[in-house]
Backbone as CSV, one residue per row, in Angstrom:
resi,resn,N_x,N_y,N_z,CA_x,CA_y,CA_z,C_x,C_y,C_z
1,UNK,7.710,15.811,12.389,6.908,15.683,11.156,7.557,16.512,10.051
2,UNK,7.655,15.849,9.067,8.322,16.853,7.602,7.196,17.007,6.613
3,UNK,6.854,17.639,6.113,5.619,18.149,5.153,6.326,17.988,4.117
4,UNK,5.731,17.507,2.877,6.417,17.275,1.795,5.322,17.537,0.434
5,UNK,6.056,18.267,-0.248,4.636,18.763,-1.545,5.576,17.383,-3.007
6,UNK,4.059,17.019,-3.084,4.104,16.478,-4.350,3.771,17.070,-5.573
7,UNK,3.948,16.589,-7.082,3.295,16.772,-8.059,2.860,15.694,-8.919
8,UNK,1.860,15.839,-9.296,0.725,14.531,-9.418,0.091,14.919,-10.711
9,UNK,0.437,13.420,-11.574,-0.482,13.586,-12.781,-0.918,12.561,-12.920
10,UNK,-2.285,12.675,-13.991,-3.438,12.061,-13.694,-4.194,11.563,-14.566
11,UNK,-5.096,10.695,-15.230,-6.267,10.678,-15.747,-6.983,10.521,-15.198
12,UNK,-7.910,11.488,-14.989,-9.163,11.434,-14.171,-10.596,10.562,-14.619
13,UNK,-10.248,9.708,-15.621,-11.320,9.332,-16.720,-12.025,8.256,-15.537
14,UNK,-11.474,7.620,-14.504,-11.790,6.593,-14.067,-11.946,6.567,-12.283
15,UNK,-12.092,8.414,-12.129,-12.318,8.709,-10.971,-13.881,9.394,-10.723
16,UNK,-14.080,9.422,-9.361,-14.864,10.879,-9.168,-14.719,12.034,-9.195
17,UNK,-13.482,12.069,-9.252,-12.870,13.903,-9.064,-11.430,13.666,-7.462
18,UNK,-11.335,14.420,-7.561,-10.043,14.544,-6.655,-10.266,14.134,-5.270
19,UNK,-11.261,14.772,-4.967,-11.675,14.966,-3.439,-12.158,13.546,-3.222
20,UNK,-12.110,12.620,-1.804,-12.480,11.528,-1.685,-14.144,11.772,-1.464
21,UNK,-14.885,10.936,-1.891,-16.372,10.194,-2.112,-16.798,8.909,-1.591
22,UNK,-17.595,8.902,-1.336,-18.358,7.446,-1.272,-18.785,6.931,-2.459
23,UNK,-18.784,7.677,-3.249,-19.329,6.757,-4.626,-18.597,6.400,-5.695
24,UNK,-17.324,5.989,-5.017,-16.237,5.400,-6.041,-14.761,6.102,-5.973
25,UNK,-13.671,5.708,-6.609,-12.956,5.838,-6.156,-11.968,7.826,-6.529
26,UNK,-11.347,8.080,-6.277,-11.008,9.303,-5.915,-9.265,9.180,-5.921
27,UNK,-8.648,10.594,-6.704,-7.314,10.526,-6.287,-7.129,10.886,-5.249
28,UNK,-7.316,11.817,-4.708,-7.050,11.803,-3.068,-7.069,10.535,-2.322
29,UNK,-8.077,9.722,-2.221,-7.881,8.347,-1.371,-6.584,7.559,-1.985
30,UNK,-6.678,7.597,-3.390,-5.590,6.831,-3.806,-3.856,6.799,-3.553
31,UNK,-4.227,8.447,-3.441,-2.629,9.127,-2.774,-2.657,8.094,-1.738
32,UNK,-3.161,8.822,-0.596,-3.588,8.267,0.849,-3.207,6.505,1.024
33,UNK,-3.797,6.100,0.172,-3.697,4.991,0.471,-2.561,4.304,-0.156
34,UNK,-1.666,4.681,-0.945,-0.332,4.862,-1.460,0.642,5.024,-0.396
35,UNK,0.240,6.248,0.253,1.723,6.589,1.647,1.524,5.545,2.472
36,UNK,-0.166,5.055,2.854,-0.239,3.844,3.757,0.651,2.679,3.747
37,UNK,0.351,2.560,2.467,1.249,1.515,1.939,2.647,1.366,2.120
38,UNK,2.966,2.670,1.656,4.413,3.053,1.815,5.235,3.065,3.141
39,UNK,4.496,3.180,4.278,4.450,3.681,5.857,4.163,3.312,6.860
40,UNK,2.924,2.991,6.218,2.034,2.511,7.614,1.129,3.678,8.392
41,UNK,1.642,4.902,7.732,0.689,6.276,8.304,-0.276,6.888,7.932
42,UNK,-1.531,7.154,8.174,-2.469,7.796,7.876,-2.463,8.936,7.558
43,UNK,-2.462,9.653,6.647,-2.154,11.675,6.203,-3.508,11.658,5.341
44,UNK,-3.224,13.245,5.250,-4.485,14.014,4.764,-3.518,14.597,3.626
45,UNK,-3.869,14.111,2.816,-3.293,14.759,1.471,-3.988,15.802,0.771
46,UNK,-3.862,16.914,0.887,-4.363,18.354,0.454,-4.145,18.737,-1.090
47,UNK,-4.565,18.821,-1.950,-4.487,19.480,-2.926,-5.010,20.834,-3.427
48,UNK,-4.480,21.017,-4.223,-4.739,22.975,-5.220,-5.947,23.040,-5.488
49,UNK,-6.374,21.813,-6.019,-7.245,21.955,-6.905,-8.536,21.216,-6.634
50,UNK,-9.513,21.226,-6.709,-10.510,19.497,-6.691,-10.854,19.523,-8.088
51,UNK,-10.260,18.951,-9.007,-10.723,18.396,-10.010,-12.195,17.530,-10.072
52,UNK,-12.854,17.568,-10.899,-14.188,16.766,-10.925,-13.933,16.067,-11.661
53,UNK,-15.009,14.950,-12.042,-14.673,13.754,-12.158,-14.559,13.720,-13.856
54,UNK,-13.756,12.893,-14.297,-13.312,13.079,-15.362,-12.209,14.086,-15.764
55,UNK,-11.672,14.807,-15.261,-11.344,16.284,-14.978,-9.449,15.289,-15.093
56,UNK,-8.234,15.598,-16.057,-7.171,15.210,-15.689,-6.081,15.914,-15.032
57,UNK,-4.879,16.371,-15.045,-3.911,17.197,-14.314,-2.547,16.298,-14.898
58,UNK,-1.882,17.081,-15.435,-0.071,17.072,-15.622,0.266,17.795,-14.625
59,UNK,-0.032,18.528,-13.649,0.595,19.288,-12.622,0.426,19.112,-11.572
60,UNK,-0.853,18.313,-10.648,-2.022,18.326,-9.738,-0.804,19.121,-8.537
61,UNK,-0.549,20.113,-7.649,0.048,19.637,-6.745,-0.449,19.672,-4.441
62,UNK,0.446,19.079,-4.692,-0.150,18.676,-2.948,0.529,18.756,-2.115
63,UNK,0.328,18.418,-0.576,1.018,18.197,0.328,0.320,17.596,1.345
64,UNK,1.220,16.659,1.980,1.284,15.925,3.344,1.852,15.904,4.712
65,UNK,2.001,15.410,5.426,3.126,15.058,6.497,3.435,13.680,7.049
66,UNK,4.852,13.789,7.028,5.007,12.401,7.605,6.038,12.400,8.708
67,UNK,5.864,11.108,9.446,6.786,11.278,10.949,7.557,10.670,10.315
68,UNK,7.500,9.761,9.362,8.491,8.581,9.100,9.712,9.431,8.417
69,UNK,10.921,9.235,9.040,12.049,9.989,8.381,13.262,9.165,7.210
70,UNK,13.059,9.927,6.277,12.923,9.218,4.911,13.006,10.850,4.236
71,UNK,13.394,10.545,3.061,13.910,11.302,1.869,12.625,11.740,0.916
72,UNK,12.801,12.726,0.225,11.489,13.197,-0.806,11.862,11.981,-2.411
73,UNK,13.146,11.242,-2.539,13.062,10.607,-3.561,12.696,9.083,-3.117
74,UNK,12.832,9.171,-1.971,12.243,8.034,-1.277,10.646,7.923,-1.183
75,UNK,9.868,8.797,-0.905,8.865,9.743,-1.138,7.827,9.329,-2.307
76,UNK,8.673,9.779,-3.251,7.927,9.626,-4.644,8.045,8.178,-4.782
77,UNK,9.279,7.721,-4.954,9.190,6.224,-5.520,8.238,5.493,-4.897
78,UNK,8.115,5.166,-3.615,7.566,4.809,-2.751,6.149,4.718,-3.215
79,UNK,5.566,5.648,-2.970,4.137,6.355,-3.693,4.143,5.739,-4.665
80,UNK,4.618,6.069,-5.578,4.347,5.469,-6.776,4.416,4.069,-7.048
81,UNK,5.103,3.236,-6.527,5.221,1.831,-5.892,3.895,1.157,-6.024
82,UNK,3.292,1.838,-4.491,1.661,1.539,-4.212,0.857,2.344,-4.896
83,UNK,0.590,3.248,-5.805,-0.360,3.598,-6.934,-0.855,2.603,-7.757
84,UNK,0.341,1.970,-8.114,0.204,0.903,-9.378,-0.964,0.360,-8.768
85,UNK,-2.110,-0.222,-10.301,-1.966,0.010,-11.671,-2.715,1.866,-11.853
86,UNK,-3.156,2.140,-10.882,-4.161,3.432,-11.099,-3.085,4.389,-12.301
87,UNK,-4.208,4.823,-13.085,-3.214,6.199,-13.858,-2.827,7.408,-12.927
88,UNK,-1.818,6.960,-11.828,-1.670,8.162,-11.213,-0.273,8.068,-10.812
89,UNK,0.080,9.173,-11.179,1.929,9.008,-10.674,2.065,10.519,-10.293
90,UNK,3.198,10.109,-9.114,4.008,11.201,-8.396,5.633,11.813,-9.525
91,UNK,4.690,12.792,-10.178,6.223,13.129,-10.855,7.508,13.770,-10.258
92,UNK,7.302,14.592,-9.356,8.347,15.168,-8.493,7.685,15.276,-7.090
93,UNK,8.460,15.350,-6.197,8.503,15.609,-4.452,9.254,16.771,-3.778
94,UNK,9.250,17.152,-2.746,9.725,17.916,-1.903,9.763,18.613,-0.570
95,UNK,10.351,18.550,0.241,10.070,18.789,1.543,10.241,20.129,1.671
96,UNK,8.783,20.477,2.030,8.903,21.947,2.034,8.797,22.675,3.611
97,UNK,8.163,23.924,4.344,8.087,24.392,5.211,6.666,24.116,5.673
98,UNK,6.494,23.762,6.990,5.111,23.204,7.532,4.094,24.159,7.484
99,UNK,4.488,25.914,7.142,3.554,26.602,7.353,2.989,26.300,5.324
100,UNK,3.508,25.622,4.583,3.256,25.558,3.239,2.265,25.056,2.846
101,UNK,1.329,25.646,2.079,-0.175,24.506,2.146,-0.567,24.537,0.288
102,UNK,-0.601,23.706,-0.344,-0.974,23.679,-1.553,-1.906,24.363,-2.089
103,UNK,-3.021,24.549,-1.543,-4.021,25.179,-1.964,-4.079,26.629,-1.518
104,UNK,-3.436,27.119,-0.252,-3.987,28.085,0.354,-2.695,29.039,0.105
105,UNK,-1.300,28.642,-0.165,-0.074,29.283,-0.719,0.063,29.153,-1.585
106,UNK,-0.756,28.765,-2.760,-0.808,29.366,-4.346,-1.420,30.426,-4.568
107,UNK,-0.625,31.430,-5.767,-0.850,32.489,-5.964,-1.807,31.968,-7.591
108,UNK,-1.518,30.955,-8.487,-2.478,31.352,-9.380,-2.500,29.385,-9.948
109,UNK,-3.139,29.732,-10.665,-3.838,28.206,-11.048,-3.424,28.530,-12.653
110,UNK,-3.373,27.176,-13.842,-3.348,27.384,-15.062,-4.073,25.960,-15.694
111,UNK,-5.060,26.121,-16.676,-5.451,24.700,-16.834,-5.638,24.885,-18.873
112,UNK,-5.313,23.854,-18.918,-5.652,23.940,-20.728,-6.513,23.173,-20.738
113,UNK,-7.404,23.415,-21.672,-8.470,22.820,-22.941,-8.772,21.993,-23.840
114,UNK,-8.673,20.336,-24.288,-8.279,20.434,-25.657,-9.411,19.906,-26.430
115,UNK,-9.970,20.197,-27.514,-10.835,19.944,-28.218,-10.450,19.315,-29.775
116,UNK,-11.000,17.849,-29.939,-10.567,17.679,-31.542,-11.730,17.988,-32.255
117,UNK,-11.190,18.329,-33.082,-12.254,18.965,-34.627,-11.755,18.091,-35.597
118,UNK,-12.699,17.625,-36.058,-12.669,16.367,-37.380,-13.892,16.193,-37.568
119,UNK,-13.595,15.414,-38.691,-15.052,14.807,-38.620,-15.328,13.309,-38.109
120,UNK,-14.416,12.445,-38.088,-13.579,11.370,-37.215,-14.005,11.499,-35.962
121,UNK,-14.420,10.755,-35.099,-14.597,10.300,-33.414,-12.922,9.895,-33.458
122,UNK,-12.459,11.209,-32.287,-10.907,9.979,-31.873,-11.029,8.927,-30.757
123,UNK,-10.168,8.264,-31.684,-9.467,6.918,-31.277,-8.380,7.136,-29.599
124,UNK,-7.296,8.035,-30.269,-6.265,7.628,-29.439,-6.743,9.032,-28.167
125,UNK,-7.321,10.112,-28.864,-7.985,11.000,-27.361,-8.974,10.951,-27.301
126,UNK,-9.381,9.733,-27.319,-11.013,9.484,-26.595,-11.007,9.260,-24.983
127,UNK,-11.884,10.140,-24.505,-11.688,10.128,-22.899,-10.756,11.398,-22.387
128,UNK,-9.590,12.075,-23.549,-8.707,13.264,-23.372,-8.872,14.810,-24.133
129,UNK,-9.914,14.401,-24.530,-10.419,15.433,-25.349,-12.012,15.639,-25.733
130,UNK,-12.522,17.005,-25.954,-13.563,17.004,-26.399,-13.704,16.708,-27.713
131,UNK,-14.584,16.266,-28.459,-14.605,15.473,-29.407,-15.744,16.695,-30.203
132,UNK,-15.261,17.362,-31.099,-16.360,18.637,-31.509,-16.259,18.306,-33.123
133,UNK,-17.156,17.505,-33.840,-17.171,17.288,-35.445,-17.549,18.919,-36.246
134,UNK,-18.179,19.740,-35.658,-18.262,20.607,-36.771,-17.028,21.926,-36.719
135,UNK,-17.046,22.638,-38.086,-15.334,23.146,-37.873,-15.735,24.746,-37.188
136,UNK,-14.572,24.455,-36.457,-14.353,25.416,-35.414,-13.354,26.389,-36.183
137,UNK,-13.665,27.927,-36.199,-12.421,29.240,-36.248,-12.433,29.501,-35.034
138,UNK,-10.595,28.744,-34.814,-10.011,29.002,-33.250,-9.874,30.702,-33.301
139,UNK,-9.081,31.361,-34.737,-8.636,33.007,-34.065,-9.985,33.726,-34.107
140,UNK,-10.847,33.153,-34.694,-12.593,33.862,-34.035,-12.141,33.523,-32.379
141,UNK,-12.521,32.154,-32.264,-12.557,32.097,-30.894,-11.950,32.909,-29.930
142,UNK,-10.449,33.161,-30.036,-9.395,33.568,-29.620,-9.790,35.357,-29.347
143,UNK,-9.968,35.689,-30.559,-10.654,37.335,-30.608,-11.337,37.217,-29.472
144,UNK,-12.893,36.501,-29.658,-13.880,36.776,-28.593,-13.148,36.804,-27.195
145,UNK,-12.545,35.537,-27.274,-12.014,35.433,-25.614,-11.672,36.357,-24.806
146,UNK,-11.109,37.190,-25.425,-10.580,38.505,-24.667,-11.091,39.344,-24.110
147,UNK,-12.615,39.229,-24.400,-13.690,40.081,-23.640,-13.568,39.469,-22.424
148,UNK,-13.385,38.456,-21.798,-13.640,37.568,-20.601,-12.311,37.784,-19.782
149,UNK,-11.507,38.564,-20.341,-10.330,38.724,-19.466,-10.085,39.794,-18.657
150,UNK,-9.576,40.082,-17.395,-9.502,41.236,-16.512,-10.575,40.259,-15.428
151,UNK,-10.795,41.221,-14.795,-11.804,41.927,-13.047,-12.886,41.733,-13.502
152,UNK,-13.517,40.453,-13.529,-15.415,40.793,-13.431,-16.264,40.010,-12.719
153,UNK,-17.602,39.564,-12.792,-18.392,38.865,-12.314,-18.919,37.991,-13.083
154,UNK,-18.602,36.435,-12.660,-18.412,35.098,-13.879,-19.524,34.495,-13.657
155,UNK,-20.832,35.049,-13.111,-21.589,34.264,-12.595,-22.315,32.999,-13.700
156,UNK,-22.162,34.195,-14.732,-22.769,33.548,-15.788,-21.835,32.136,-16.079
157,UNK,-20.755,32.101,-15.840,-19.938,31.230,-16.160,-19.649,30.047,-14.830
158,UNK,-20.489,30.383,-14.118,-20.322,29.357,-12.507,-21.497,28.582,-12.467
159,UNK,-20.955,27.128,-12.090,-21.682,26.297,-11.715,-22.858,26.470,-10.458
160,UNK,-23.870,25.975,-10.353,-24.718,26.230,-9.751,-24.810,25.872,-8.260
161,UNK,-23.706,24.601,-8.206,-23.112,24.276,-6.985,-22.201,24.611,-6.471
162,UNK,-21.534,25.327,-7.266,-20.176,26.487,-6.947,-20.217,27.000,-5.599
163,UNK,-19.081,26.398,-4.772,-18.996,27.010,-3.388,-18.227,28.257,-3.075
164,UNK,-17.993,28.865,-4.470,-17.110,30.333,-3.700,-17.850,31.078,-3.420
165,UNK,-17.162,32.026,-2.227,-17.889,32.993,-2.048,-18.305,33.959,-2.308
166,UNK,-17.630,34.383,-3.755,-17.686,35.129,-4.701,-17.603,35.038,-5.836
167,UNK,-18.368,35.314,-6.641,-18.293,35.029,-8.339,-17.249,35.555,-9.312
168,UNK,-16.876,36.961,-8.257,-15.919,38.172,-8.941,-14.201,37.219,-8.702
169,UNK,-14.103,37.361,-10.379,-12.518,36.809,-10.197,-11.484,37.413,-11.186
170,UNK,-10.585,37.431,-11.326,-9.537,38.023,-12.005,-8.977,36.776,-13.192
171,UNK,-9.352,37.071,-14.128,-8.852,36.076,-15.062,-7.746,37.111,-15.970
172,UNK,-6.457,36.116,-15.661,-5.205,36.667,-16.262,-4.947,36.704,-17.951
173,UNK,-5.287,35.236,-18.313,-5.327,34.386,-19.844,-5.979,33.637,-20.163
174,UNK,-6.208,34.137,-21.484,-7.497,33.463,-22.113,-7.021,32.962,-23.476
175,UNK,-6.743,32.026,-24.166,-6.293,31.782,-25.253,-6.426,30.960,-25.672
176,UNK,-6.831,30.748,-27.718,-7.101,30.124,-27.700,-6.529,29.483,-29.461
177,UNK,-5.791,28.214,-29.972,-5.063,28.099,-30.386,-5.038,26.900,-31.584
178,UNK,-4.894,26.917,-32.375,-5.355,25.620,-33.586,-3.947,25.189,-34.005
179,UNK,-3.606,23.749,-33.534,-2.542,22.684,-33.872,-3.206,22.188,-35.650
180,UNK,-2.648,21.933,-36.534,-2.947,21.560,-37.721,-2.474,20.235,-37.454
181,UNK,-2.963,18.864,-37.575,-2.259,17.996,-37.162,-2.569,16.655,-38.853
182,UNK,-2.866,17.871,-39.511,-2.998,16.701,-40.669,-4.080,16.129,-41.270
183,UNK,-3.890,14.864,-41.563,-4.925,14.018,-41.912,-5.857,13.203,-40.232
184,UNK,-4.715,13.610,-39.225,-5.602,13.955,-37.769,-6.299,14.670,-37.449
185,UNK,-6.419,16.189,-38.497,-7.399,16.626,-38.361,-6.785,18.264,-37.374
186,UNK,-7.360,18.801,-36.726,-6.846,20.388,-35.904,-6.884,19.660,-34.395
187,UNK,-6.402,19.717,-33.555,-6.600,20.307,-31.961,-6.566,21.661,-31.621
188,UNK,-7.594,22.048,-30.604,-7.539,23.365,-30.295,-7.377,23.153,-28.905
189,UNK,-6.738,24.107,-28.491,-6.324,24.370,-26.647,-6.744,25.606,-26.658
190,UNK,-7.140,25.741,-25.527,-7.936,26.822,-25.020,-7.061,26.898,-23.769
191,UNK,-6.235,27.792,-23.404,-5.982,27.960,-21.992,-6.234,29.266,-21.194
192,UNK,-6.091,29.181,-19.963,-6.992,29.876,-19.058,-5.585,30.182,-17.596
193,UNK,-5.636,31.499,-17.471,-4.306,31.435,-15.663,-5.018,32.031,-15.354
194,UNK,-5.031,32.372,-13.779,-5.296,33.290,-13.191,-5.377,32.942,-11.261
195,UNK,-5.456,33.695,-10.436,-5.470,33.065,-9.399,-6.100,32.208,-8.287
196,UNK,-7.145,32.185,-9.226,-8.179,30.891,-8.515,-9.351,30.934,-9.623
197,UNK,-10.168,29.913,-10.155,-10.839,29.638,-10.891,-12.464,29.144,-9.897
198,UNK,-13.545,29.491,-10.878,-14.822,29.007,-10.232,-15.437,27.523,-10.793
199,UNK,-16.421,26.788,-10.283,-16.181,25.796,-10.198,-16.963,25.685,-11.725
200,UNK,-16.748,24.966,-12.714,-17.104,24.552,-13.711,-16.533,26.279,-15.066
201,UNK,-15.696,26.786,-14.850,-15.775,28.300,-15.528,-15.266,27.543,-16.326
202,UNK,-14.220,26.734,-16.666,-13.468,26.852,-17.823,-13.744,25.770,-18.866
203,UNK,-14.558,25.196,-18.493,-15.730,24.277,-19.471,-16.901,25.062,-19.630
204,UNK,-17.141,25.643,-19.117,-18.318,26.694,-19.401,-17.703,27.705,-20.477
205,UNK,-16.554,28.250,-20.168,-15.652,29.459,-21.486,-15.556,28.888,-22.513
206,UNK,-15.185,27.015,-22.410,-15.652,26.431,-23.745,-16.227,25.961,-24.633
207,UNK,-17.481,25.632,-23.675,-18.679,25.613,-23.902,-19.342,27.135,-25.286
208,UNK,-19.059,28.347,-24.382,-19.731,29.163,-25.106,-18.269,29.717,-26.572
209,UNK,-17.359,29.946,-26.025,-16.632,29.376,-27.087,-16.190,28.693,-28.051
210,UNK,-17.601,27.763,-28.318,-17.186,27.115,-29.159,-18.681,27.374,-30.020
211,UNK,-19.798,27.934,-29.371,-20.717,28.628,-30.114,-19.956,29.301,-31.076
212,UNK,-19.228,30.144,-30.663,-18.918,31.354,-31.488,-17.771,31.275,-32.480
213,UNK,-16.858,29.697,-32.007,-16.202,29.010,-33.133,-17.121,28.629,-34.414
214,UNK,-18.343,28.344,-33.910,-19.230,27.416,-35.259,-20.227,28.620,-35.567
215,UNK,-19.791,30.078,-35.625,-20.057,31.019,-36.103,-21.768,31.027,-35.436
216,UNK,-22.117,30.459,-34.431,-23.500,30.697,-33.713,-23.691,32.451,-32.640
217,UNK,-22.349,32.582,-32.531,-21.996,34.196,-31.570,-21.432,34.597,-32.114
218,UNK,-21.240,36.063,-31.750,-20.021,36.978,-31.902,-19.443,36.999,-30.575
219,UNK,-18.559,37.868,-30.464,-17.797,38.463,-29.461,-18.532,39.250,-28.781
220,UNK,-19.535,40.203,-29.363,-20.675,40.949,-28.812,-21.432,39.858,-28.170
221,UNK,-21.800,38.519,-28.179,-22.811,37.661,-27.395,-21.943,36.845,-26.233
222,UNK,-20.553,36.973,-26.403,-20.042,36.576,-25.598,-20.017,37.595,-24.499
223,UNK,-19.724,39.084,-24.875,-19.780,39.868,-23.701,-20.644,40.169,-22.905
224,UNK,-22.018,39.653,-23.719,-23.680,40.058,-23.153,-24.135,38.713,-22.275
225,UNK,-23.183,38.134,-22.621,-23.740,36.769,-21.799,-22.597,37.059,-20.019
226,UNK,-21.685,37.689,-20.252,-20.981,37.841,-19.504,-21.516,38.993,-18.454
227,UNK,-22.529,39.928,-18.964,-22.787,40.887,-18.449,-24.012,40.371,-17.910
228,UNK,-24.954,39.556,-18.279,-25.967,39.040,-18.065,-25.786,38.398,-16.618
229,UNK,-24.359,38.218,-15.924,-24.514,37.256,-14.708,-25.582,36.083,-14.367
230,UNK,-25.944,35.364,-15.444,-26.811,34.880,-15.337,-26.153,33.261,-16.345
231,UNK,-26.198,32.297,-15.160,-25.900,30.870,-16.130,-26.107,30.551,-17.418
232,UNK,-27.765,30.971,-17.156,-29.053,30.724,-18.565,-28.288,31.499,-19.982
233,UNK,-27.556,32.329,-19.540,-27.025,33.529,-20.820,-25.815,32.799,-21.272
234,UNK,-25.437,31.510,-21.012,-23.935,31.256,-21.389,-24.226,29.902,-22.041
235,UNK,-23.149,29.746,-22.685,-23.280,28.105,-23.352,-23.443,27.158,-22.598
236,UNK,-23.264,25.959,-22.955,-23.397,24.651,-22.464,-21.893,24.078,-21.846
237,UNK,-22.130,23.658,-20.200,-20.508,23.201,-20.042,-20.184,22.224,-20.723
238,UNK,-18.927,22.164,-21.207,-18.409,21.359,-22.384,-17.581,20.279,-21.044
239,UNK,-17.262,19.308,-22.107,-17.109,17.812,-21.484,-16.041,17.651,-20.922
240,UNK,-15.927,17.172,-19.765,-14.461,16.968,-18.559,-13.425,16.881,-19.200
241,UNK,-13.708,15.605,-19.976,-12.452,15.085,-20.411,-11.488,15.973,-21.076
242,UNK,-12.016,17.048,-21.845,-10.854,17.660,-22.228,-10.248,18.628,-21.463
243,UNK,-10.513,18.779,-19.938,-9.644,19.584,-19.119,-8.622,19.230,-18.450
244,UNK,-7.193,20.263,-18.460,-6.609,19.443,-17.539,-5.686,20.234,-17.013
245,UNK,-5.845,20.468,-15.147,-4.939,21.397,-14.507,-3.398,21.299,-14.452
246,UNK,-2.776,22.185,-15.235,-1.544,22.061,-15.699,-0.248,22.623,-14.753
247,UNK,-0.707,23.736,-14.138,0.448,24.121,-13.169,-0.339,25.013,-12.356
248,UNK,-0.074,24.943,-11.078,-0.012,25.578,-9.735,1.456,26.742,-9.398
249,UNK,0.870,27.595,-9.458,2.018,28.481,-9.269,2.193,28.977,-7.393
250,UNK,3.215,29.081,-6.995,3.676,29.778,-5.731,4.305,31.159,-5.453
251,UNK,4.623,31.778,-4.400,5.143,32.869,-4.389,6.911,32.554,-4.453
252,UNK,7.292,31.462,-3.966,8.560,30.792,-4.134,8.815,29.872,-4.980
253,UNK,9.638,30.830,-5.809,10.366,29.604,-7.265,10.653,28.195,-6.945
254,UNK,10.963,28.259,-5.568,11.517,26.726,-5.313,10.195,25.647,-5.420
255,UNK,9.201,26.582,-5.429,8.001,25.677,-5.319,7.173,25.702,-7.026
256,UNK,7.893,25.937,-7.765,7.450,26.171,-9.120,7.432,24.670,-10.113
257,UNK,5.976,25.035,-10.952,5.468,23.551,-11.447,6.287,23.242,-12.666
258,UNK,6.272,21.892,-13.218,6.677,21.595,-14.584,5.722,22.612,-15.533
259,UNK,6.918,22.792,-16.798,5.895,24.017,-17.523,4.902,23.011,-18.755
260,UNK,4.024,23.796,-18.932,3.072,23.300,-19.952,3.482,22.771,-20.858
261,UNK,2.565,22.106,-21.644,3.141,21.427,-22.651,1.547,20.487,-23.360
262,UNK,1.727,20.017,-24.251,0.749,19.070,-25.127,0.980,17.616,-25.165
């Protein structure tokens, strides 16, 4: 058997989320049923991350095993072969070491944000973005953010179905950033690293972040909501679509993601 890590990008607009479901379809099954195709073999395709539904990824990454002996560019093409038409493609492959596990040998996670501000509903990132008409001050935003960074307890910022076992997490970067794009109007990215994320935090950071863009908080209500450990004390989670897990980091360079980008 050769274990082989993929990297997988995505629009999630037309899934349930990563993890396979009964109530429609899922990138994970879609992988899965891609190598089938490709093989004839049944695998458990593991990923970093479980994205929720709507939720996209330029980075997603994973791993499998296969008996069938065959090449990692054989691998991808292959895969990607049987994906078609789904929005899901295998951007790079690699055969890595069997003790290697995507989720459980990453050292940190990175996901960006993006929000349009106009007064315009978009057209071409509808479904890729949050869609926010009133005007947002990103370096307000950006200021506040920084209270939320370091060693603390995110409870306030965790979903209610959140399966970790702990709320306490280490958030590395918090940032947050205004593209001028014209008579298109601003994009803002909000990005977020650190080594594991809770389940809904970083739509929730933009959620209340964007209170305090439309001058409804300060930085002082961001920290009190933070101290509050309490859901009720934090904004509203802001909408899937504009999230999207960008790179998976490892302790080995050889296992290092495509870098960010817009």
């Amino acid at each position: 058997m050769t274990r082989y890590q993929i990297i997988i990008e995505y629009d999630g607009g037309g899934f349930v989320g990563w993890q396979r479901q009964d109530n429609g379809p899922s990138i994970q099954a879609a992988l899965e049923e891609a190598v089938y195709g490709f093989c004839g073999e049944t695998v458990l395709v593991e990923g970093a991350g479980r994205t929720d539904a709507g939720v996209h990824a330029l980075a997603q990454s994973a791993h499998f095993d296969l008996a069938k002996d065959t090449t990692a560019d054989t691998v991808m093409a292959a895969v990607n072969f049987h994906l078609k038409p789904a929005p899901v493609v295998v951007v790079a492959a690699r055969a890595v070491p069997n003790d290697f596990h995507a989720r459980f040998s990453a050292i940190r996670r990175a996901y960006l944000y993006r929000i349009v501000n106009r007064r315009a509903a978009p057209a071409l990132d509808a479904g890729r973005a949050w869609f926010v008409p009133q005007p947002l001050d990103a370096a307000v935003m950006h200021q506040a953010a920084q209270v939320l960074v370091g060693h603390h307890d995110f409870t306030s910022f965790r979903a209610s179905e959140c399966q970790a076992k702990s709320p306490v997490k280490t958030l590395d970067r918090l940032t947050v950033e205004a593209f001028d794009r014209g008579p298109s109007g601003t994009l803002i990215e909000i990005r977020a690293e650190a080594p594991s994320f809770l389940h809904h935090q970083i739509r929730n950071f933009a959620g209340s972040l964007k209170l305090v863009g439309e001058g409804k908080w300060t930085a002082d209500d961001l920290k009190a909501a933070l101290e509050a450990r309490d859901r009720r004390a934090a904004g509203p989670t802001a909408a899937a679509a504009g999230l999207y897990l960008t790179e998976v980091g490892y302790p080995d360079e050889a296992f290092s993601q495509v870098p960010e980008g817009r």
